[in-house]
N, CA, C and O atoms as CSV, one atom per row, in Angstrom:
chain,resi,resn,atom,element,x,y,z
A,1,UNK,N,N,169.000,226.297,-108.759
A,1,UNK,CA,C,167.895,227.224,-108.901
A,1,UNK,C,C,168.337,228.608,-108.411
A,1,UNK,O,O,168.877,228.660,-107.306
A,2,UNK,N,N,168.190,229.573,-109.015
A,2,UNK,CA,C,168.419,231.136,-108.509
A,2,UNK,C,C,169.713,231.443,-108.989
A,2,UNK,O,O,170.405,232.348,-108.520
A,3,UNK,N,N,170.136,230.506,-110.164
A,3,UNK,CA,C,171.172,231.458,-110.671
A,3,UNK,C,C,171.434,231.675,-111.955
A,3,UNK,O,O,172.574,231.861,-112.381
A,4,UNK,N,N,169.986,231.663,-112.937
A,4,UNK,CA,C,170.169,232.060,-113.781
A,4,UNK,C,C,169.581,233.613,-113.902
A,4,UNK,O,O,168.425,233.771,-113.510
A,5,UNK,N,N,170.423,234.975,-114.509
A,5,UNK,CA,C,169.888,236.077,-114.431
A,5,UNK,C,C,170.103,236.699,-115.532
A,5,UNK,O,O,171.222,236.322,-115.878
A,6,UNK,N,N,169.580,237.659,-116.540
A,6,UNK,CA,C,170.276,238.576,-117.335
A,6,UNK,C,C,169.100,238.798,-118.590
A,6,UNK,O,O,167.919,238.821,-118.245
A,7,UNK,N,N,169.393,238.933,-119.807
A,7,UNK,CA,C,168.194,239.279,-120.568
A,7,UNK,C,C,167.545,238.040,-120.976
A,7,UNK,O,O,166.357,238.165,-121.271
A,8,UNK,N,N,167.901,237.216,-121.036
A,8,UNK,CA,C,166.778,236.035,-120.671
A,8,UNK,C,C,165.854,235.215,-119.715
A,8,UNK,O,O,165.349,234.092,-119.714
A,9,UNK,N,N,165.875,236.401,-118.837
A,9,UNK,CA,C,165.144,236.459,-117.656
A,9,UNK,C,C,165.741,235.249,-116.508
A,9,UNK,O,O,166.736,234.567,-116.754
A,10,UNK,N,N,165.060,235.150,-115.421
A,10,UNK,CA,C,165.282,234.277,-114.180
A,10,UNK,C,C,165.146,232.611,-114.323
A,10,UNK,O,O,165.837,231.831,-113.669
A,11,UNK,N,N,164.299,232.277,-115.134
A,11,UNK,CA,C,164.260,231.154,-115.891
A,11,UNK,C,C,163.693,229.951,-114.312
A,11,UNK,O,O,163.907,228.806,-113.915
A,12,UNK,N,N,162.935,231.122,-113.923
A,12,UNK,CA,C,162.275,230.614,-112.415
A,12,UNK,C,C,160.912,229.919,-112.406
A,12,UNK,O,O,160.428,229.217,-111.518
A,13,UNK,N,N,160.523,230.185,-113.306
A,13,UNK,CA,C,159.025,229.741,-113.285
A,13,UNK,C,C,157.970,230.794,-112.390
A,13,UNK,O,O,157.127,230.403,-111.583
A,14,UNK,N,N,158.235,232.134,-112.733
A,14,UNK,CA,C,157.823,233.308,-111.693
A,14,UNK,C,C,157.989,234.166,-113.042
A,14,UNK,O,O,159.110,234.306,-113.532
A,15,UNK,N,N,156.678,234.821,-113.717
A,15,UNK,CA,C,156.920,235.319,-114.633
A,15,UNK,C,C,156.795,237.266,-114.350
A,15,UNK,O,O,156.627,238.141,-115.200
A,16,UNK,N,N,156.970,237.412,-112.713
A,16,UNK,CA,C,156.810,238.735,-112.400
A,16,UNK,C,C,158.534,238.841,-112.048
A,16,UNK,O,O,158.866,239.804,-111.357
A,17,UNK,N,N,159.042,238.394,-112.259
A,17,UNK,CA,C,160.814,238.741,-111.838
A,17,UNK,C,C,161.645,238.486,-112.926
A,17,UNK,O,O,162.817,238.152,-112.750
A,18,UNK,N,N,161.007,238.649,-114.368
A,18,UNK,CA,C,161.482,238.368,-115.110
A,18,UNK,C,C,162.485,239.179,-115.542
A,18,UNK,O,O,163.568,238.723,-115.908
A,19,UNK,N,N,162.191,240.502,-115.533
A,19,UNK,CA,C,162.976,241.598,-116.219
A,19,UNK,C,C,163.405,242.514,-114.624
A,19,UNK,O,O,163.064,243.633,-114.240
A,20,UNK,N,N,164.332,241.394,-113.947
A,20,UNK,CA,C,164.523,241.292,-113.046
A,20,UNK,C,C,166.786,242.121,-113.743
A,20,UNK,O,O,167.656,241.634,-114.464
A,21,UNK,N,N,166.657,243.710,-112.784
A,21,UNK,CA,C,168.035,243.928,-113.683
A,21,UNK,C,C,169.688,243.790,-112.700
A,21,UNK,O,O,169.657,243.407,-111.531
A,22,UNK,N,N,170.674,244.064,-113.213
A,22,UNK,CA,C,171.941,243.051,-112.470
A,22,UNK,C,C,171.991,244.207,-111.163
A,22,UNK,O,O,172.878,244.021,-110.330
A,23,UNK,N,N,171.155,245.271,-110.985
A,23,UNK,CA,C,171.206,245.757,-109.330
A,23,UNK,C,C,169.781,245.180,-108.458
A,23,UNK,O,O,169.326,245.535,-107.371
A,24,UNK,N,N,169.432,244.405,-109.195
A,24,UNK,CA,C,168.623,243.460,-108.816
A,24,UNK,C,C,167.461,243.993,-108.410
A,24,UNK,O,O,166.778,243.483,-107.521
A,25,UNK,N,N,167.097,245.257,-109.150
A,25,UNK,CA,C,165.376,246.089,-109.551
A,25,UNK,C,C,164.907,244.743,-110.250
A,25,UNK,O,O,165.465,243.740,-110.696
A,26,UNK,N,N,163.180,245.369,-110.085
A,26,UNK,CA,C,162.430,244.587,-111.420
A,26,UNK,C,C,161.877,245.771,-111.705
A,26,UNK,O,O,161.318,246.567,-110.950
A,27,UNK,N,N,162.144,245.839,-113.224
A,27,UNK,CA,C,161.197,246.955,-113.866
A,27,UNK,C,C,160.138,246.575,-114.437
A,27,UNK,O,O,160.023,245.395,-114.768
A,28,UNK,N,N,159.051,247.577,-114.694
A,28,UNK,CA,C,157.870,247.379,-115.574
A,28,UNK,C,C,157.798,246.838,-116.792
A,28,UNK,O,O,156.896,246.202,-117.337
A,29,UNK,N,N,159.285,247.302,-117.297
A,29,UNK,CA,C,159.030,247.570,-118.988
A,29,UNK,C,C,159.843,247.012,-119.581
A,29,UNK,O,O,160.695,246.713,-118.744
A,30,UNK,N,N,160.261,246.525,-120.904
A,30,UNK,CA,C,160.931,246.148,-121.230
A,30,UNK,C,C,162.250,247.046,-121.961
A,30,UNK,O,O,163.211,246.691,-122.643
A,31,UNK,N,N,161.817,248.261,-121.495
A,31,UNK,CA,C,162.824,249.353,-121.778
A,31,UNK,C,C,163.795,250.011,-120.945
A,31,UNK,O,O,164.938,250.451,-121.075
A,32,UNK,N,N,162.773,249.902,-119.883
A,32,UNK,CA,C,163.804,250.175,-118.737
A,32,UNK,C,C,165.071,248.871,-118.193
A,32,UNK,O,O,166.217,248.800,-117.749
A,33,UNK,N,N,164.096,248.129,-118.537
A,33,UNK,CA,C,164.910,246.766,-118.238
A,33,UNK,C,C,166.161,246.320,-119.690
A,33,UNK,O,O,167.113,245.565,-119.491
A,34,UNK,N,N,166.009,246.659,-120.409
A,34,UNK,CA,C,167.336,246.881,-121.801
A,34,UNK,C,C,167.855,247.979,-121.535
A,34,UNK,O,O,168.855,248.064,-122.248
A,35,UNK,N,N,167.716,249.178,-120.705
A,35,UNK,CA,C,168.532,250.094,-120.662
A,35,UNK,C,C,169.548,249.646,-119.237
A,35,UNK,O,O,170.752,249.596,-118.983
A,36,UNK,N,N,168.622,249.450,-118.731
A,36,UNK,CA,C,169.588,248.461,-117.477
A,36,UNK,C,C,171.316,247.482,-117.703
A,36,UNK,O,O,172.361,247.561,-117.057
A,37,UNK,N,N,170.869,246.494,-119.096
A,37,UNK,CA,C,172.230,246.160,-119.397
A,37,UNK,C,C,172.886,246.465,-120.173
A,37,UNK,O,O,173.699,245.632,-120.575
A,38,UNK,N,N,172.862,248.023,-120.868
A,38,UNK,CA,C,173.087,248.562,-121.941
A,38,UNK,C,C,174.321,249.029,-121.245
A,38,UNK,O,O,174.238,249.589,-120.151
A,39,UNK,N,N,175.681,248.779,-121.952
A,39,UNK,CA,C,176.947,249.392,-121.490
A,39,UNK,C,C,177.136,250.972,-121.989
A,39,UNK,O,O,176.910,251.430,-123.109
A,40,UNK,N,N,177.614,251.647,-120.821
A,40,UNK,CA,C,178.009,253.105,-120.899
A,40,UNK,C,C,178.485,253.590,-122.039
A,40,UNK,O,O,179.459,252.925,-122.394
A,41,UNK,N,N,178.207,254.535,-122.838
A,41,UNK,CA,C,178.520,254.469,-124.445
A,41,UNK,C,C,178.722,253.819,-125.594
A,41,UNK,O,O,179.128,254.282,-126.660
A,42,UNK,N,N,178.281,252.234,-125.206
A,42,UNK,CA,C,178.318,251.176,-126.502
A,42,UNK,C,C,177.364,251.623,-127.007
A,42,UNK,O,O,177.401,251.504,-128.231
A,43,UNK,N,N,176.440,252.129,-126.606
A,43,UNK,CA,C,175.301,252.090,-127.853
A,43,UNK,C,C,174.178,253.040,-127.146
A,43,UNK,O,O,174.047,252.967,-125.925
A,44,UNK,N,N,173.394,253.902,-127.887
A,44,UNK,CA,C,172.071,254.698,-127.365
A,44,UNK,C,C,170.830,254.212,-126.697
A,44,UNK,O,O,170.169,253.258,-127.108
A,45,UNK,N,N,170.568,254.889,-125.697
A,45,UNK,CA,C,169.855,254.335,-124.765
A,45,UNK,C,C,168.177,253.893,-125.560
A,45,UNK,O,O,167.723,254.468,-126.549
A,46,UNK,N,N,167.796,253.251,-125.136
A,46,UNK,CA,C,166.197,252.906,-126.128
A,46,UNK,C,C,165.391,253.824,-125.392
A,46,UNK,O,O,165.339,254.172,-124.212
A,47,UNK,N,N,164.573,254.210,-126.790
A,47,UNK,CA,C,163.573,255.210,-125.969
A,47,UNK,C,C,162.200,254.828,-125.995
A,47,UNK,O,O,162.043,254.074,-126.955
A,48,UNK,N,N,161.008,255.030,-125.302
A,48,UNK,CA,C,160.135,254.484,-124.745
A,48,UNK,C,C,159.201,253.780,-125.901
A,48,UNK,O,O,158.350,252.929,-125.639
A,49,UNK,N,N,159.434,254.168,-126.956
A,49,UNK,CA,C,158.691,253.591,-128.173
A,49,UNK,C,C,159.649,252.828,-128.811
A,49,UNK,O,O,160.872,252.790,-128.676
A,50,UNK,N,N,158.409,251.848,-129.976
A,50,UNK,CA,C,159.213,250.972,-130.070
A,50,UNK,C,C,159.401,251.298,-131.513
A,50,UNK,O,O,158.527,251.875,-132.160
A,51,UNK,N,N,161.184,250.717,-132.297
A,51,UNK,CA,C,160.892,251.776,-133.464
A,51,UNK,C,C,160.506,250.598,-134.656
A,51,UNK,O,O,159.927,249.520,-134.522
A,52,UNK,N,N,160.942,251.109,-135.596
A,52,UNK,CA,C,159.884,250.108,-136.647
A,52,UNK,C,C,161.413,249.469,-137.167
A,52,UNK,O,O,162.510,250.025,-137.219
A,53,UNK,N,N,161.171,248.645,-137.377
A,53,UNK,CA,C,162.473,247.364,-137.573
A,53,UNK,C,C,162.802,248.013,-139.025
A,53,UNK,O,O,163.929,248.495,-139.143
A,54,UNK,N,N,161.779,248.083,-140.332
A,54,UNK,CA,C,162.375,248.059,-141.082
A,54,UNK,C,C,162.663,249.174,-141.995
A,54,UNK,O,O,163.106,249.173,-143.144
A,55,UNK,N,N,162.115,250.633,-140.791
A,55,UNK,CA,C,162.474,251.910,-140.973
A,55,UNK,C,C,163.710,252.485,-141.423
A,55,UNK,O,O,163.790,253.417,-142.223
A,56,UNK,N,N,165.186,251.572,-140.579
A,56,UNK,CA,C,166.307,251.950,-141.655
A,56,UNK,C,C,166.543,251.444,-142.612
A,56,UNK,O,O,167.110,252.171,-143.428
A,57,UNK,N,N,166.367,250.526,-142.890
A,57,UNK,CA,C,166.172,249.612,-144.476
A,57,UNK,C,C,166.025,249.299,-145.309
A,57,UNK,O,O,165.676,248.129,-145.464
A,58,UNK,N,N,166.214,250.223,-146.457
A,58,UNK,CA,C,165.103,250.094,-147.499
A,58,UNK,C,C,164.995,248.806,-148.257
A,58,UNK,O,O,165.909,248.413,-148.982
A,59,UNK,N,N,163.788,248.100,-148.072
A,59,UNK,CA,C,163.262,246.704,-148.616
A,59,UNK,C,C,163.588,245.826,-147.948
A,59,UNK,O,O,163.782,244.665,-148.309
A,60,UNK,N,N,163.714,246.392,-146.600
A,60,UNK,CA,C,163.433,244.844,-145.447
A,60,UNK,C,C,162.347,244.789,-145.059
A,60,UNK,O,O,162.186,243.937,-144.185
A,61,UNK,N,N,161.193,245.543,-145.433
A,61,UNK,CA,C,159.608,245.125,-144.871
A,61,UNK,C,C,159.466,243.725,-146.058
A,61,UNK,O,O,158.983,242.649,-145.708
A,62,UNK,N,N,159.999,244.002,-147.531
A,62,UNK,CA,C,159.556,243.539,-148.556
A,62,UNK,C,C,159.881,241.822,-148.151
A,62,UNK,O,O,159.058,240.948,-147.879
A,63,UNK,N,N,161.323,241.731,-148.223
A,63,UNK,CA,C,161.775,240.682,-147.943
A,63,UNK,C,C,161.579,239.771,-146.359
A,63,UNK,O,O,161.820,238.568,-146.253
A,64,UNK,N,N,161.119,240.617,-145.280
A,64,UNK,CA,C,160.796,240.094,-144.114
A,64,UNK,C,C,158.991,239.501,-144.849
A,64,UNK,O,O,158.762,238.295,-144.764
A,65,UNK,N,N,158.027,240.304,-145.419
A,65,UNK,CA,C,156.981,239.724,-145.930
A,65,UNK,C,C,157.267,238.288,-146.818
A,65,UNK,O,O,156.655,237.221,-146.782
A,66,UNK,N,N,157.713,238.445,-147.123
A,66,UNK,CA,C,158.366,237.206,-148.342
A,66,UNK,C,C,158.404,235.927,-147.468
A,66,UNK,O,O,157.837,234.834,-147.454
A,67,UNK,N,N,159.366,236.599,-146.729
A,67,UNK,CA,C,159.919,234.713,-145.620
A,67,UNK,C,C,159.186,234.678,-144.450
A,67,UNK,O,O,159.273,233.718,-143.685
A,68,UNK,N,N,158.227,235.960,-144.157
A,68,UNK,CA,C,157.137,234.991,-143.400
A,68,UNK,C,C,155.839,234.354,-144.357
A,68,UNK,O,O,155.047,233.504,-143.952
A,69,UNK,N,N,155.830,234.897,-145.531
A,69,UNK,CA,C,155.018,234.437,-146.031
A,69,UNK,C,C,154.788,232.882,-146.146
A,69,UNK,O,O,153.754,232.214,-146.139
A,70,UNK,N,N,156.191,232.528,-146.259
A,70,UNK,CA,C,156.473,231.047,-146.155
A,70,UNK,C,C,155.970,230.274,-145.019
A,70,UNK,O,O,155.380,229.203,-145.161
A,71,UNK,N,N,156.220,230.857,-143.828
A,71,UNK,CA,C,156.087,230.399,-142.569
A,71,UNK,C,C,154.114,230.285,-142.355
A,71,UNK,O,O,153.465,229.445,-141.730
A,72,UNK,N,N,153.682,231.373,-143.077
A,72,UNK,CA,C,152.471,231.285,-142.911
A,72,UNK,C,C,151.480,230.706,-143.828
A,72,UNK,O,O,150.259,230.852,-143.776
A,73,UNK,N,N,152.323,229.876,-144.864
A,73,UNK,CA,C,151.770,229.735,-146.099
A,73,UNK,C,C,151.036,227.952,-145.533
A,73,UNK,O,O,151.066,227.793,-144.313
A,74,UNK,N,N,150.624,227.118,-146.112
A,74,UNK,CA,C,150.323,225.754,-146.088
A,74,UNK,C,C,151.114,224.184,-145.700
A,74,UNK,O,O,150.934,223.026,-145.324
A,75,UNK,N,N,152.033,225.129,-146.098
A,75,UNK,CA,C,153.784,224.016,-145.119
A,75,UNK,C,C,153.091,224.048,-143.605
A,75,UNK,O,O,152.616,223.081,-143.009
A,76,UNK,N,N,153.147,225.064,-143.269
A,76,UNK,CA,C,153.287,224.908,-141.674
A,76,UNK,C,C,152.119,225.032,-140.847
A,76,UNK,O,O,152.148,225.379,-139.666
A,77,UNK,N,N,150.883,224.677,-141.633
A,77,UNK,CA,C,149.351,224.966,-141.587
A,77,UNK,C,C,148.914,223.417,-140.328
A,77,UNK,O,O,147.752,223.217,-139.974
């Protein structure tokens, strides 16, 4: 017990230490807490909003509608 840590949270059964980060803050948010294990120039820091998944994409809203449609259709009712 107490040694699981990282973006899949503490896995404690304590759902306030979840976004618990490796200098061992807990942040509010789930932004501050992804900027936390975000390596030094791998990639841009997230900014406080959240962006729209299928904004760079053109016709991944279409096809994400499609295959949940499935999921929400009478199969899985």
């Amino acid at each position: 017990c107490g040694q699981v840590r990282g973006l899949c949270g503490t896995f404690n059964g304590d759902q306030r230490d979840e976004f618990t980060t490796p200098e061992g803050d807990v942040e509010p948010g789930v932004t501050a807490f992804a900027n936390a294990f975000r390596a030094a120039g791998a990639c841009p820091a997230l900014s406080p909003g959240i962006p729209d998944p299928c904004g760079g994409f053109p016709g991944s809203r279409e096809r994400a509608e499609a295959a949940c449609a499935v999921l929400m259709g009478p199969a899985f009712q």
